[in-house]
N, C-alpha and C positions, 0 to 999 in steps of 0.2 A: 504494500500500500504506500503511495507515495506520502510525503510530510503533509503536504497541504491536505490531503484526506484525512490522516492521522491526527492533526493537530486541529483540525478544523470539524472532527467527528466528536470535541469536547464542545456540552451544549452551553456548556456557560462560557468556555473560551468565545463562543460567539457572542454571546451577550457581555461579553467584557471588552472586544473588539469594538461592537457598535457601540456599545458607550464611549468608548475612547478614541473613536473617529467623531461622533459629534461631537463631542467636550472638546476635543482641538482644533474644531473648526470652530468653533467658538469664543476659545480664546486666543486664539491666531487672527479671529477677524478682530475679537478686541483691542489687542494688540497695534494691530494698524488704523484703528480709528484713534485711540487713543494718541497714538504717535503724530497720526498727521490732525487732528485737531489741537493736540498743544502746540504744535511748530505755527499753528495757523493763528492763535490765541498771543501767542509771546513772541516767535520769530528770534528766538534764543536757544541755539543747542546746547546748551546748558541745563534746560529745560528740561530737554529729554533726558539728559544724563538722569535729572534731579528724578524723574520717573521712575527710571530703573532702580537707582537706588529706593525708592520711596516701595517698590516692592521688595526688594531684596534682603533691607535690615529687616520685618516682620518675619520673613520666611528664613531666614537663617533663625533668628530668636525662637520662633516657634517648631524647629525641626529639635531643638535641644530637648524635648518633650515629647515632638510626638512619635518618633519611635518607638520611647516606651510603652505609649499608649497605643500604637499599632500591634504589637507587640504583646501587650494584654488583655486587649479588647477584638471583639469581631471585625473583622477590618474589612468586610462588605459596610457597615454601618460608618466605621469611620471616614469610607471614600465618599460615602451618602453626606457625609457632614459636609466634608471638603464641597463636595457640586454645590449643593445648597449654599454655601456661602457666598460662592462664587456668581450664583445664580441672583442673591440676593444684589450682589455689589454690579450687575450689569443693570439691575432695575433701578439703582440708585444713580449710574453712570446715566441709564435714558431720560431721568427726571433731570437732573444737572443740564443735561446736554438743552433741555428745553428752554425757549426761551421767554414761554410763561413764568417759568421759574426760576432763573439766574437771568439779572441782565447784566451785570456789574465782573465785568469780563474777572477782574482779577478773583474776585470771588468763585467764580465760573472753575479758574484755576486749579483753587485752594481744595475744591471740592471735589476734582477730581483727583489730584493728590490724594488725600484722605480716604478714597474710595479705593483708589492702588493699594494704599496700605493694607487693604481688608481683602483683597484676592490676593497677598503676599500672606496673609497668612490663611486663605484657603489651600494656598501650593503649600506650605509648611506640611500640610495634613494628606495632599493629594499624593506627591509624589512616593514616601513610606507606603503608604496605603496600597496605591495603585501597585508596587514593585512587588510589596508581598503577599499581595492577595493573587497575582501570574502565578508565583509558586504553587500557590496552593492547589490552585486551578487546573496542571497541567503537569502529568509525569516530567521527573528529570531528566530523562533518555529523551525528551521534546523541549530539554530549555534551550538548547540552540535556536529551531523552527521557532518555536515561538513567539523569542526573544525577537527575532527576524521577522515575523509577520506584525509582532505589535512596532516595531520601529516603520516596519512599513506601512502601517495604518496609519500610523500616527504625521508618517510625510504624506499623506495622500491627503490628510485632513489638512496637513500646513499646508498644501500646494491648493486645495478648495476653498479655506479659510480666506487668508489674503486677496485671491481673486475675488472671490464674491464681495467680500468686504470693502477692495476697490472702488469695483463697479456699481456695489448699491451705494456707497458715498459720495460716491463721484454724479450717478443719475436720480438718486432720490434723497440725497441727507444723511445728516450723523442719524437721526434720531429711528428711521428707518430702520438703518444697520443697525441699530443696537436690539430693534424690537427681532431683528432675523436671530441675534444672539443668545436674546433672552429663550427664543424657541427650540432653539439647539443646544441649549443645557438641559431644559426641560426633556428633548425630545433620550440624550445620556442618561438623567436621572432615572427614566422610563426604564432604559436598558439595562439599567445598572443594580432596580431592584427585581431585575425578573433573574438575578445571579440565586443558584442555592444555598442556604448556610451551606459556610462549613467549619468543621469542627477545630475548632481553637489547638495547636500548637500548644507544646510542653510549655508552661507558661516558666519560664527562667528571670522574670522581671521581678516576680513576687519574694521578701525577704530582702529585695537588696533594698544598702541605704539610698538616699536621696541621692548624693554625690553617685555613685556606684551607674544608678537609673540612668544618671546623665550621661556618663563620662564611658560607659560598656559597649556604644557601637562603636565610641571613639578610639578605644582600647584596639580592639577586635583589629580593625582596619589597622592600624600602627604595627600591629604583628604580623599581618598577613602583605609582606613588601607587595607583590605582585597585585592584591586592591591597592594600595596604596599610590604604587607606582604608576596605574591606568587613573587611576580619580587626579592626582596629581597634574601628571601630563594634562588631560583634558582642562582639567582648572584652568592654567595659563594661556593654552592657547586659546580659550574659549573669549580669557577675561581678556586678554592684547588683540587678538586676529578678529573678535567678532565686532560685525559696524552695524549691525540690523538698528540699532538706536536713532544708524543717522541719515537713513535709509532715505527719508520724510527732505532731509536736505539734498540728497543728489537728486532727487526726485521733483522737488522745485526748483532748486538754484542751480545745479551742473547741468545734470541731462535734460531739462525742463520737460518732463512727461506727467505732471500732476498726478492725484490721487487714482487715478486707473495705470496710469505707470507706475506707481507705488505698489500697489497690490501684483500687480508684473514683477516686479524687482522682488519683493519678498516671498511670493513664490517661486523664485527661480533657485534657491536653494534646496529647496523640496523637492523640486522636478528631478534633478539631478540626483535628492536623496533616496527620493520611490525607487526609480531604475534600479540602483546598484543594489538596494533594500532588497528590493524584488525576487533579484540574481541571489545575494546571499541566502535569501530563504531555501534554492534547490543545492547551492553550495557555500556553508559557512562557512568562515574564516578558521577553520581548524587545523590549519599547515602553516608553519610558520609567522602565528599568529601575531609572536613579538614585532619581527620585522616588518609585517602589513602594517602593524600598527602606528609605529614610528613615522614610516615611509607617507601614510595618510595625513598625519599630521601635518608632516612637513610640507607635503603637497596643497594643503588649506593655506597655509602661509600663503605660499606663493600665489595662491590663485584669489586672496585678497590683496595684496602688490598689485597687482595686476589691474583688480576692478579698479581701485584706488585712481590710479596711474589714467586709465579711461576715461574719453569726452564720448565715446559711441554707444548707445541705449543697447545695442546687439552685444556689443562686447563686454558692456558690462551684466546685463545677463547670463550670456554666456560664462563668464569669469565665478560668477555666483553660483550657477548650476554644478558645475564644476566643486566649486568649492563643497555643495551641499555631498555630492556624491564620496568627494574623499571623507568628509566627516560622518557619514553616515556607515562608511565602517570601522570608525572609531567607537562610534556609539553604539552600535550591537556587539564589539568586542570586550568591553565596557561592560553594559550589561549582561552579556552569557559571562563572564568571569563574577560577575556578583551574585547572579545565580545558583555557580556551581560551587562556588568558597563558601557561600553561607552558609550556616544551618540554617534549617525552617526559625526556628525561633528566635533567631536573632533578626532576623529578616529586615523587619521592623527599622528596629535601630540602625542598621547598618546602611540602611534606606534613607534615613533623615541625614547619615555622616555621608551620603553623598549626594542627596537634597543640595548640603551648605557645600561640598565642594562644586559641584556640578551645576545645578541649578540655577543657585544664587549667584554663580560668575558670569551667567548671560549678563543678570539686569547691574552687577556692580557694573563687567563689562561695558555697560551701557551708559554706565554713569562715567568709567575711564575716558568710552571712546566722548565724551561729549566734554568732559575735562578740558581732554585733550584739543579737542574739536576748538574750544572756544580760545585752545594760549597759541596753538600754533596753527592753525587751521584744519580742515574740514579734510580735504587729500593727503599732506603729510604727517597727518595723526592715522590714517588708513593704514597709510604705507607704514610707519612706524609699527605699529599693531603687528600686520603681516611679518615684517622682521623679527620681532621681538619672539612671535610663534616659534621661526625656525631655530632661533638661539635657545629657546626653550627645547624642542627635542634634539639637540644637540648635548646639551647639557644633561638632560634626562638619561641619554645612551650611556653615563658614565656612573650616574647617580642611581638609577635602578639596572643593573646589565642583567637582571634573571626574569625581568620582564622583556628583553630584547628577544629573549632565548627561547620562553615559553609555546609551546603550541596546546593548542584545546584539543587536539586529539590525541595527548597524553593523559587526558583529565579522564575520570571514573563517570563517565554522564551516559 
């Protein structure tokens, strides 16, 4: 039986799949509305940065927690938590966005700020949840397939997100796009309670102290060099090489293609990440996995050098799709090595310790590249970024060499 029949013959893998292809298209179109309505409101890449950050301090503060509670609690219910909030904070985003209701732009600002704050710490809770509820879901002889078809769901949903998002911004409004958002959480949460219990994991939480609770996925991952070494690497190139912050700026001011070339631009990282997604699913990265992995990284760098460097709407496309494909087999090698190191019961935790490496280095990221954006400009903080990537797995090759060496078809899955 091939993988995709095998892994696609679990009934709640399906129901965890559609949830997780709406909920990203969801907040991938958020994403882009949010992005290109601040740029339109201040006209300060600073702004955006301030965004990113403004999700990223809640979701790192609240992944110190929710491990544990991933961890000790039914974690169908806790991802239920997560949508809902998230769900709650798009209806909050389509009243703000109204302009019965704000007119007083800077206020306007303030309150989507604050609403950021509160999907940063819905991802606090999503990402744990969402990581170790796959395990539970799905034999470990299928955590590679799977691993591979939820990364490719999930770019399918980046590459629909952004477009649609675009396009109804661009021909019907903010407030529009927000109500298609609000219906495609709802349409996730749908899919998300028709998953079956299942039955709680050796609870290893319970008896430890406070301290212990916090600090046990952080532990875990510090002994295991090879998580360490793959969370690592990704962190920095994520946090220097990624410019999706400033997207909204080459999008008006460089390439001038406005908010329908916006949502272009931002899925063309996707487009490039489905494909290779795609391919990985009938062949994982399980031969010489250390040096794919490297190899991809370093190839992201460059292929943000590149967009950087670009005045042509094709080539920067192109530059970006490209980019998406190398990183998307970072990021399913990534996750099949956190699948396979973990136990079930630490799951959890180990999920929130790479929530805050992982996660949170998009929107710091976000806040770097806009730092940056605003002391030396918009192109040579790009290129900066892209450099900084390669020196980073460079330095990496010396700092972890057992992760260079590793393949996942030595592993017991």
């Amino acid at each position: 039986m091939s993988s995709f029949k095998t892994v696609f013959a679990e009934r709640d893998f399906r129901f965890f799949i559609a949830a997780r292809f709406f909920f990203t298209v969801a907040i991938l179109m958020q994403s882009v509305v949010v992005g290109w309505q601040m740029y339109e409101l201040t006209k300060d890449p600073l702004a955006l940065g301030f965004v990113g950050l403004a999700e990223a301090i809640p979701a790192i503060l609240t992944a110190l927690v929710s491990g544990t509670i991933v961890d000790s609690n039914d974690r169908k219910k806790v991802l239920l938590f997560a949508y809902a909030m998230m769900f709650i904070s798009s209806v909050f985003l389509f009243l703000a966005s109204s302009d019965f209701f704000i007119e007083v732009i800077n206020v306007k600002v303030f309150v989507i700020y604050c609403v950021v704050f509160i999907t940063g710490i819905s991802r606090g809770f999503y990402m744990p949840a969402a990581q170790a509820l796959l395990g539970q879901i799905v034999r470990k002889d299928l955590y590679p397939f799977a691993v591979s078809w939820n990364a490719s769901v999930w770019q399918i949903g980046a590459i629909t997100g952004p477009a649609i998002g675009g396009f109804v911004y661009g021909f019907f409004g903010v407030n529009t796009t927000y109500g298609f958002i609000i219906g495609f959480i709802f349409l996730a949460i749908l899919f998300l309670s028709s998953i079956s219990k299942k039955d709680m994991p050796l609870n290893t939480v319970k008896g430890l102290s406070v301290f212990d609770k916090l600090t046990s996925g952080i532990k875990f991952v510090f002994n295991k060099k090879i998580v360490l070494g793959s969370m690592t690497l990704d962190l920095f190139a994520v946090l220097f090489g990624g410019a999706t912050a400033l997207l909204p700026i080459f999008a008006s001011d460089i390439l001038d293609v406005g908010p329908k070339g916006l949502g272009i631009l931002r899925a063309a990282p996707s487009v490039g990440a489905v494909i290779v997604a795609l391919y990985l699913t009938k062949r994982p990265p399980v031969k010489r996995t250390g040096e794919v992995l490297f190899a991809c990284v370093a190839a992201f760098g460059v292929c943000m050098v590149v967009f950087a460097m670009s005045s042509d709407f094709y080539l920067s496309v192109a530059a970006l799709a490209l980019s998406g494909g190398f990183d998307s087999v970072s990021v399913i090698i990534r996750q099949t090595i956190l699948q396979i190191y973990t136990p079930d019961e630490m799951k959890g935790r180990v999920a929130a310790v790479n929530s805050i490496f992982i996660g949170s280095s998009n929107e710091i990221g976000a806040f770097e590249s806009g730092f940056a954006a605003k002391f030396l400009g918009v192109v040579p903080s790009v290129v900066f970024g892209g450099i900084m990537t390669i020196v980073v797995v460079i330095s990496s090759l010396f700092i972890f060499p057992d992760l260079k060496k590793m393949e996942l078809k030595n592993q017991d899955i």
